[in-house]
Steps between C-alpha positions, in 0.01 A plus 500: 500500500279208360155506603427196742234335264773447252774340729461130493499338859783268604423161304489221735701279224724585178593261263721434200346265258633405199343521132493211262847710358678552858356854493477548880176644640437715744161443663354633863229352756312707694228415725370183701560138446193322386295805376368516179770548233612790251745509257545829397710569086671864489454686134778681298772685673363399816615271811319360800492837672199664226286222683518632867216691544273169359737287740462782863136378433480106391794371753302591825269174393649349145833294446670741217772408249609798329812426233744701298491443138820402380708803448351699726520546896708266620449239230823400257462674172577234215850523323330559172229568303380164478428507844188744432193315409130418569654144546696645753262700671301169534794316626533750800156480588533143485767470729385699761181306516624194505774607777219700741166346418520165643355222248148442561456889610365749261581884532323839321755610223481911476697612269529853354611594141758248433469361778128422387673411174692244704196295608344542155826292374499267730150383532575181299769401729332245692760543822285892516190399406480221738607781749275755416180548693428863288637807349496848497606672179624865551554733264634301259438347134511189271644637163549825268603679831719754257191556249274611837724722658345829587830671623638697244204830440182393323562792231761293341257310286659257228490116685880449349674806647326442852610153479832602405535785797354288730789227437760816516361527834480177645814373369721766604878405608536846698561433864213665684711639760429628828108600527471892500178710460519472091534151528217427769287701234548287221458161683198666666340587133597209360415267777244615738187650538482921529408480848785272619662757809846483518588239776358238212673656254848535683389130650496356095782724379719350808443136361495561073830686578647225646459296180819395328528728185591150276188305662272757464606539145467100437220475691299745253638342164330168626200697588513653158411172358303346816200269386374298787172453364471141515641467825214734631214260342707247689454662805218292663493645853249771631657782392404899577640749243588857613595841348492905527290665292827738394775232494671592170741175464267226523145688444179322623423423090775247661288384782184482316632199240642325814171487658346412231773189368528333896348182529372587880479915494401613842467885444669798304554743756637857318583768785368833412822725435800278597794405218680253462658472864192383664630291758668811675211767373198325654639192730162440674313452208817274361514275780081482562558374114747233625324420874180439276666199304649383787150462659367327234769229503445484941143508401559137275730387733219496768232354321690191355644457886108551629 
């Protein structure tokens, strides 16, 4: 059985919102009407479920959006390759926005890996920017995220053949199958930090098994390629980066050029021996991350009304 940090509560609405392509979206509300708002953008492999321990402790007091990236959860995969995109992962983002966050509201964007890569893309869409009172970047990169990969073994030296493995890796077309104790080892290694006990491990393997074979497979060949770059200089919101200090996929080299390229950096937090699954290794530091940009936007708010 699941531990009960990683079972989402009921949501008190679903939607289904459709993409700029007719891609329907699955996206959940949890929490109270007319509390501060969260929009929260699942990585990789993942689905709205990764985020429950960071939403058992923001819905008590926050309005929380949490949205399945298309192909995942209970999003519609795209018919084709074209359908897989930066573009699209913008669109999405987009669309849920503008569909939850009423115009003339503005909502903290957290997004980890690609979902971080999401509001990197679309920070020059004025429908999100206009929406966006900050953002939390979590575990997650710009650009070269093949060339700084840190998963295959350190002893394997010469840059082309890691790059070359790591892509072997990543873009794999075997179905992962059901999760077993070999399987929960590798995403453990590869994902998370060595202390990670096993109800986060089984918690992650649960969701990244889940994961279409075909999507996750698409999904990496964009990321293969991913250069967001100028959509993060674009970002102009106050914006908290955060990382573990062992996350092999996106390593905090990543984090570090973020900080340093934001127009409005508010703090490079790196947690001491989490990976790349952050969000379900240490969810109280996660969410302080995210409840401390929210208070600086309800901190504006109340000195323009004073």
């Amino acid at each position: 059985m699941i531990a009960p940090d990683f079972v989402l509560p009921d949501p008190v609405a679903v939607h289904r919102i459709g993409s700029a392509d007719g891609t329907g979206l699955n996206a959940e509300v949890y929490g109270p009407e007319g509390a501060p708002v969260v929009v929260l953008s699942h990585g990789w492999t993942c689905s709205t479920p990764f985020w429950a321990p960071v939403v058992n402790r923001l819905a008590a007091d926050h309005r929380v959006i949490a949205y399945d990236q298309r192909g995942h959860g209970r999003s519609q995969a795209p018919a084709g390759p074209a359908g897989y995109g930066t573009a699209q992962l913008a669109d999405d983002l987009q669309a849920v926005v503008t569909a939850l966050v009423p115009a003339g509201e503005r909502a903290v964007l957290a997004g980890h890996s690609m979902g971080g890569m999401t509001i990197m893309a679309a920070a020059d869409r004025p429908e999100v920017a206009d929406r966006t009172a900050g953002a939390v970047l979590i575990s997650t990169g710009p650009a070269d995220l093949v060339a700084e990969l840190l998963v295959v073994p350190a002893f394997v030296r010469p840059a082309g053949l890691r790059r070359a493995l790591h892509r072997l890796v990543l873009e794999s077309r075997l179905p992962l199958g059901p999760a077993n104790g070999l399987s929960r080892a590798a995403l453990k290694y590869a994902t998370m930090g060595p202390a990670a006990p096993a109800p986060q491990v089984e918690a992650c393997a649960r969701v990244v098994h889940a994961c279409p074979t075909a999507v996750r497979y698409h999904w990496a060949k964009v990321l293969g390629e991913l250069d967001v770059t100028a959509g993060l200089a674009k970002l102009a919101a106050p914006t908290a980066v955060v990382v573990g200090s062992r996350d092999r996929l996106t390593p905090p080299v990543h984090a570090r050029r973020m900080a340093a390229a934001l127009s409005d950096p508010r703090g490079l937090l790196e947690l001491p021996g989490a990976g790349h699954m952050s969000p379900v290794e240490r969810p109280d530091e996660v969410t302080a991350e995210i409840r401390r940009i929210v208070g600086l936007h309800t901190a504006t708010l109340r000195s323009e009304s004073a």
